[in-house]
N, CA, C and O of each residue as an XYZ file, in Angstrom:
444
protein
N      -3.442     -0.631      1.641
C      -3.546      0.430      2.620
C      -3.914     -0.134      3.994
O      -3.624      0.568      4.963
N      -4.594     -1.465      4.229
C      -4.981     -2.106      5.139
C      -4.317     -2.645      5.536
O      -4.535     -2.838      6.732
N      -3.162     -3.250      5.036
C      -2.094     -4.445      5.174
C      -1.344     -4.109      6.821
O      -1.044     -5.090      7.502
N      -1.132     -2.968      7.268
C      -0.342     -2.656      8.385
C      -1.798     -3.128      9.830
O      -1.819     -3.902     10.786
N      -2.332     -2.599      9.503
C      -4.060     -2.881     10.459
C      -3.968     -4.473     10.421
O      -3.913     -5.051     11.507
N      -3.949     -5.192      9.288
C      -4.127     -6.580      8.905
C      -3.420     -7.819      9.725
O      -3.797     -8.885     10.213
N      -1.379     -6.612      9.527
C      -0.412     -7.697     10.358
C      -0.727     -7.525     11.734
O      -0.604     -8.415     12.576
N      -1.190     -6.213     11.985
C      -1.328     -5.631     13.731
C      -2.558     -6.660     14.204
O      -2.707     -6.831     15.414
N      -3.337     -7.266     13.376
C      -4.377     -7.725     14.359
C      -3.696     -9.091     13.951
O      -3.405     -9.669     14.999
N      -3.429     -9.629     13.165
C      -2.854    -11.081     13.034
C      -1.570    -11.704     14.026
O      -1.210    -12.861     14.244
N      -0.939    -10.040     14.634
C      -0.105    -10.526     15.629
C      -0.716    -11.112     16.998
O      -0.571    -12.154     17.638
N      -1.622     -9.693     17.161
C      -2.346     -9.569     18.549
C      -3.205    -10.687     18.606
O      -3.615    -11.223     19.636
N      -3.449    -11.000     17.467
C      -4.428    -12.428     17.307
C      -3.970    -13.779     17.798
O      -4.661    -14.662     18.306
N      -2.591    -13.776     17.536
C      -1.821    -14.728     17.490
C      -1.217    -14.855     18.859
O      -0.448    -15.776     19.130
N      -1.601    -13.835     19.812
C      -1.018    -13.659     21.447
C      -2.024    -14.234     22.176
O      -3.226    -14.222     21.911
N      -1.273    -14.919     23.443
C      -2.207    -15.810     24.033
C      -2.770    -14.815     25.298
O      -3.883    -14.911     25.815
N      -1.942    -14.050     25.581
C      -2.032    -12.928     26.613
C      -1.633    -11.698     25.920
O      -0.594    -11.299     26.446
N      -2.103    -10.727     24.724
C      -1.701     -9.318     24.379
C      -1.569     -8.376     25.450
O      -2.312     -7.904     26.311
N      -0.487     -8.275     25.140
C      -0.311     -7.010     26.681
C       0.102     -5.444     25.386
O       0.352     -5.199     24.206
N      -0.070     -4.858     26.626
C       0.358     -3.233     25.899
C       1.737     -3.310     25.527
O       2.062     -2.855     24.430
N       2.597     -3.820     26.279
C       4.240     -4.306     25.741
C       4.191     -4.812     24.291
O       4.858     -4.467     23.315
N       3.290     -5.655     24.411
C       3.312     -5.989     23.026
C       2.921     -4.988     21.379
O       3.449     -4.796     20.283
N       1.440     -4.510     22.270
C       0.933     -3.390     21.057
C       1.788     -1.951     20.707
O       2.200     -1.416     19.677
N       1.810     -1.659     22.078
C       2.321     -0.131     21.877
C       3.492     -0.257     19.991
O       3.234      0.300     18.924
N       4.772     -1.262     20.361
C       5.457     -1.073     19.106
C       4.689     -1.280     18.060
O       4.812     -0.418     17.191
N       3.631     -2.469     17.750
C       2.969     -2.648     16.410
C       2.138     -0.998     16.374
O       2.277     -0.372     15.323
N       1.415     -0.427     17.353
C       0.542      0.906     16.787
C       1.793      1.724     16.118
O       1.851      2.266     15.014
N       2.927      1.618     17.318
C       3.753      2.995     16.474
C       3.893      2.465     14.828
O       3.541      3.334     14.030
N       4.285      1.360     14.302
C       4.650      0.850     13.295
C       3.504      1.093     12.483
O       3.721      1.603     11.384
N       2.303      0.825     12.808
C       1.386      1.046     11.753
C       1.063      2.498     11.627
O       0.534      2.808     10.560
N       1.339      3.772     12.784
C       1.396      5.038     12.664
C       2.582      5.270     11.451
O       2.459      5.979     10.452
N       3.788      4.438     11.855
C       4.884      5.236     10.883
C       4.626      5.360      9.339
O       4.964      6.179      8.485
N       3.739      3.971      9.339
C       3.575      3.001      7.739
C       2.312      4.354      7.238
O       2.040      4.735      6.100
N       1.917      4.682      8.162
C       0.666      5.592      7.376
C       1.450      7.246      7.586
O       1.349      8.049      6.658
N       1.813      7.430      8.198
C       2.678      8.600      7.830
C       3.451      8.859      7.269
O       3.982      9.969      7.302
N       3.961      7.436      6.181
C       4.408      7.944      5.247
C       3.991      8.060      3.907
O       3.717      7.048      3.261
N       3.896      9.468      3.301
C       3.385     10.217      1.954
C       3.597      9.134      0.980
O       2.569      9.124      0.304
N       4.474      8.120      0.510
C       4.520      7.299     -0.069
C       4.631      5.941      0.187
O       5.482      5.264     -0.390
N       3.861      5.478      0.990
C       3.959      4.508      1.536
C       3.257      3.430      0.419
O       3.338      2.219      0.621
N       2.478      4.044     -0.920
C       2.153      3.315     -1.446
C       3.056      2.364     -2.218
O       3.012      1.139     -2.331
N       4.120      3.533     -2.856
C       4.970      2.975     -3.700
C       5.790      1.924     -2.808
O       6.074      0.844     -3.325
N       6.107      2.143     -1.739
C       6.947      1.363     -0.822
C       6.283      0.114     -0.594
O       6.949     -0.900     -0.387
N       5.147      0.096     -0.610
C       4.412     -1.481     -0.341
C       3.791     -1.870     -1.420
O       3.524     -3.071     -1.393
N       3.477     -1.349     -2.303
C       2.800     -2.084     -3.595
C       3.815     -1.080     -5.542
O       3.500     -0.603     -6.632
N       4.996     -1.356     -4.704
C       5.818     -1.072     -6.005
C       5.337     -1.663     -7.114
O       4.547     -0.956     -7.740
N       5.593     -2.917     -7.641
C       5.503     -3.521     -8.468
C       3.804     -2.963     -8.980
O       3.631     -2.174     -9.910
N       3.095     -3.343     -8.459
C       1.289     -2.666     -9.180
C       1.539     -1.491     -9.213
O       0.912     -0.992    -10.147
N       2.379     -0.453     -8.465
C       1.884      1.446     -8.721
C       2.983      0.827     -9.749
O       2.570     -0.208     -9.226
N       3.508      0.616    -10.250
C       4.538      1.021    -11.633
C       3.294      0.383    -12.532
O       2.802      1.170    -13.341
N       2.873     -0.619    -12.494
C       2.445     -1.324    -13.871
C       0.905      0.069    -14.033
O       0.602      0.805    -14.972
N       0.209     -0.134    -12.477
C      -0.763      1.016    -12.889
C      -0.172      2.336    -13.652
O      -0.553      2.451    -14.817
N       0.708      3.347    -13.157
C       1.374      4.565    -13.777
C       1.734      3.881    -15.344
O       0.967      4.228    -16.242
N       2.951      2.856    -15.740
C       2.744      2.147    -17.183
C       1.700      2.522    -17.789
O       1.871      3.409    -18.625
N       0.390      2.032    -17.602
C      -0.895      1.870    -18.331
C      -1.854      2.859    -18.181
O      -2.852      2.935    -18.899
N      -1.541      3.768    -17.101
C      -2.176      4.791    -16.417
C      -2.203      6.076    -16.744
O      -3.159      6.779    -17.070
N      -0.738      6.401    -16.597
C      -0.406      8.035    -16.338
C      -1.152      8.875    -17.338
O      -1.699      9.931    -17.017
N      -1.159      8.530    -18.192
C      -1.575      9.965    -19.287
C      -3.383     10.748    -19.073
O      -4.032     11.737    -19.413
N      -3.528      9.255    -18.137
C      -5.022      9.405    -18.709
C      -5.768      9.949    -17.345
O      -5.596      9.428    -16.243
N      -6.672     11.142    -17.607
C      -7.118     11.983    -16.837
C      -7.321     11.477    -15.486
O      -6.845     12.332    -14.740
N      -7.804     10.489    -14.784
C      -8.095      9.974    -13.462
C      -7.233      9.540    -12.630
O      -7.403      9.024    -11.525
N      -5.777      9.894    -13.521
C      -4.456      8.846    -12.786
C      -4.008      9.735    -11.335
O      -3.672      9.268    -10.246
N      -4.131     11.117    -11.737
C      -3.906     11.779    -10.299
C      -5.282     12.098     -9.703
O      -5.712     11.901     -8.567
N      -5.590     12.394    -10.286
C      -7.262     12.232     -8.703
C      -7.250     10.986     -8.227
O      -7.958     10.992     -7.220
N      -6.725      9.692     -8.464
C      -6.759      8.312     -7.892
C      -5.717      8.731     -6.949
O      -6.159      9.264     -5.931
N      -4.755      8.647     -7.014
C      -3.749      9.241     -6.862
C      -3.651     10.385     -5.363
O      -3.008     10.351     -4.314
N      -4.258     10.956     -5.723
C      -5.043     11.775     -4.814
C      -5.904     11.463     -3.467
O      -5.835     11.931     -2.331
N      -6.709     10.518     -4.036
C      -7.800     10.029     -3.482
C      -7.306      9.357     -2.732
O      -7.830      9.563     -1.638
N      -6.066      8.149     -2.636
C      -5.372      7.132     -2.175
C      -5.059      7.543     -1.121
O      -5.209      6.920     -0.071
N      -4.361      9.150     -1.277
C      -3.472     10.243     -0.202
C      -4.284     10.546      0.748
O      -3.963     10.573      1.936
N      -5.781     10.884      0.147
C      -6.873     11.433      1.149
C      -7.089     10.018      1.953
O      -7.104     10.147      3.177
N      -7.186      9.247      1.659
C      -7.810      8.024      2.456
C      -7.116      7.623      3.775
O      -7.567      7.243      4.856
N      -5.081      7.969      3.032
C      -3.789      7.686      3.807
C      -4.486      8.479      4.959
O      -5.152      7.896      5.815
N      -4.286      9.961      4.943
C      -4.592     10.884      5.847
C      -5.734     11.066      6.555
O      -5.880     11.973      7.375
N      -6.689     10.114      6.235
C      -8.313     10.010      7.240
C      -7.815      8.967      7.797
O      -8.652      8.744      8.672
N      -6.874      8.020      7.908
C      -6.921      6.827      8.545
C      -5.859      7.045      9.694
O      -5.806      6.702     10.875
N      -5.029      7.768      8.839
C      -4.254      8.414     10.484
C      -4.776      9.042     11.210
O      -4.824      8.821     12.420
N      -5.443     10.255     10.444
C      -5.872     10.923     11.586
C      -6.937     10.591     12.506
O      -7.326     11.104     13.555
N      -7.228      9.793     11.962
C      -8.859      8.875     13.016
C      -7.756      7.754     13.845
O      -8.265      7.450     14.924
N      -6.400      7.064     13.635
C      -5.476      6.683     14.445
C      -5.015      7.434     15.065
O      -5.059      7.084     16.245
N      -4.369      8.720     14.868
C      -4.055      9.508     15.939
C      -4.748      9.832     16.754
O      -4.353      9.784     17.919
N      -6.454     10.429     16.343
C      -6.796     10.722     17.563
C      -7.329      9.489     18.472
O      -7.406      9.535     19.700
N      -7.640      8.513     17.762
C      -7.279      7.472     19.051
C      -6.904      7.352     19.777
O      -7.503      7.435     20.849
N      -5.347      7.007     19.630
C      -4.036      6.908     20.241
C      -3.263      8.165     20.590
O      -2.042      8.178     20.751
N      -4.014      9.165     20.689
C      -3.248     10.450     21.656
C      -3.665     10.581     22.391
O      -4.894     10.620     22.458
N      -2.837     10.733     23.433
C      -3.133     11.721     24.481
C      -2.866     10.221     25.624
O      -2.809     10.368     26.845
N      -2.792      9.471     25.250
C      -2.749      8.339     26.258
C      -0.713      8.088     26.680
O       0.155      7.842     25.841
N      -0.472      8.295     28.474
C       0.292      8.002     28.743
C       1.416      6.768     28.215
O       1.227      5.616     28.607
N       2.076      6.946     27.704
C       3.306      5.802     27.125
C       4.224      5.803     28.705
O       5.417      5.726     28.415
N       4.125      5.835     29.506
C       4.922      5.217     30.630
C       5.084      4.184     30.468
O       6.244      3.779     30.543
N       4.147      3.372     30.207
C       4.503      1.978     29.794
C       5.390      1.245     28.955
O       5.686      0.050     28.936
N       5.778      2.286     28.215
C       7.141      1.934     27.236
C       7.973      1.483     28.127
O       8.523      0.446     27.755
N       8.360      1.941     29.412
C       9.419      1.708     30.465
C       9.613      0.399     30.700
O      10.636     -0.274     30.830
N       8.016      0.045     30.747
C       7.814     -1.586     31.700
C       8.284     -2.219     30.206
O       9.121     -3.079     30.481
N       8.151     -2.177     29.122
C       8.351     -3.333     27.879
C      10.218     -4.282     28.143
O      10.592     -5.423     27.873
N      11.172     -2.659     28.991
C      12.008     -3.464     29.707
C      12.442     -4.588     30.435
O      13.564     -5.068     30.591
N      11.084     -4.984     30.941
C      10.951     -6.186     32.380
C      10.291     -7.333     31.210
O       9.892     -8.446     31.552
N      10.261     -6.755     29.577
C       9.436     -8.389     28.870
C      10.196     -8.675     28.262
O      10.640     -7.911     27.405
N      10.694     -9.978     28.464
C      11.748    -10.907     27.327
C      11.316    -10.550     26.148
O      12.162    -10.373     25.271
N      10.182    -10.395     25.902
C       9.790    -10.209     24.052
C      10.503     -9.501     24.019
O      11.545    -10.066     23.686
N      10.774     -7.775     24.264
C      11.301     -6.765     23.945
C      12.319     -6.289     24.438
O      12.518     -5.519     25.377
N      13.289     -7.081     23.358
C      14.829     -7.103     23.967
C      15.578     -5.356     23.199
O      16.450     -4.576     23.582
N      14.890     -5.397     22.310
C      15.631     -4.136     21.459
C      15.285     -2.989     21.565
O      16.210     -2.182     21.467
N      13.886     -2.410     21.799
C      13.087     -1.648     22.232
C      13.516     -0.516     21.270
O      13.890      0.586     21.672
N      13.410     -0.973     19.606
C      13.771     -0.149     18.745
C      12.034      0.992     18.202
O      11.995      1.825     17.297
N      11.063      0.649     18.980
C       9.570      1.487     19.027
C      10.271      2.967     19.887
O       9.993      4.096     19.482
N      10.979      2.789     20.820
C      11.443      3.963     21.546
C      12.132      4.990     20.490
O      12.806      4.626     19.527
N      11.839      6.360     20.844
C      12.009      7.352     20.083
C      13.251      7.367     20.382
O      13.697      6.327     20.869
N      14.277      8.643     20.170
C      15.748      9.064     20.836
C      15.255      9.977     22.039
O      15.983     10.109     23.022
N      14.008     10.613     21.961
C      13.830     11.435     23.125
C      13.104     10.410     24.590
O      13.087     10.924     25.708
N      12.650      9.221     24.406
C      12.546      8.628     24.855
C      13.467      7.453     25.352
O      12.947      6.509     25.948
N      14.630      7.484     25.155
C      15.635      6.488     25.680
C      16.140      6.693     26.701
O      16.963      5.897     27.153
């Protein structure tokens, strides 16, 4: 569940100068990764199958289950309200940085 937080600081870590060009796409990416309802199965396939295998029948498998979802949804929403409300104009300037040749973080309403 940490793993998206984990690569986001191992990038920014790894920048000799982090600029907002740089972050803005990793936050959206780690927003998308937690907004999605199954993001577990999508990143830890192989363990949610073997857990459900050995798991499912037995009373705690959906309150875990559950619990996982609640955690998903406190971590966004303590990311969202972070990260709202703050001007993205700056998406514009990521134009003028060689890094960001594709500028695939831009929405369609934003292009």
């Amino acid at each position: 569940m940490l793993k998206p937080f984990y690569e986001l600081t191992k990038v920014l870590s790894g920048e000799k100068n982090s600029t907002l060009v740089v972050a803005i796409p990793l936050l959206r990416m780690v927003k998308s990764i937690l907004s999605n309802r199954n993001m577990f199965i999508a990143q830890m396939k192989n363990q949610i199958q073997i857990f459900r295998d050995k798991y499912e029948e037995e009373d705690f498998y959906k309150e875990t289950l559950r619990n996982l979802d609640a955690c998903r949804e406190e971590l966004l929403q303590l990311f969202s309200n972070r990260f709202t409300g703050h001007s993205f104009d700056i998406l514009w300037i990521g134009y003028l940085d060689p890094r960001q040749t594709d500028m695939l973080h831009l929405k369609d309403d934003e292009k």
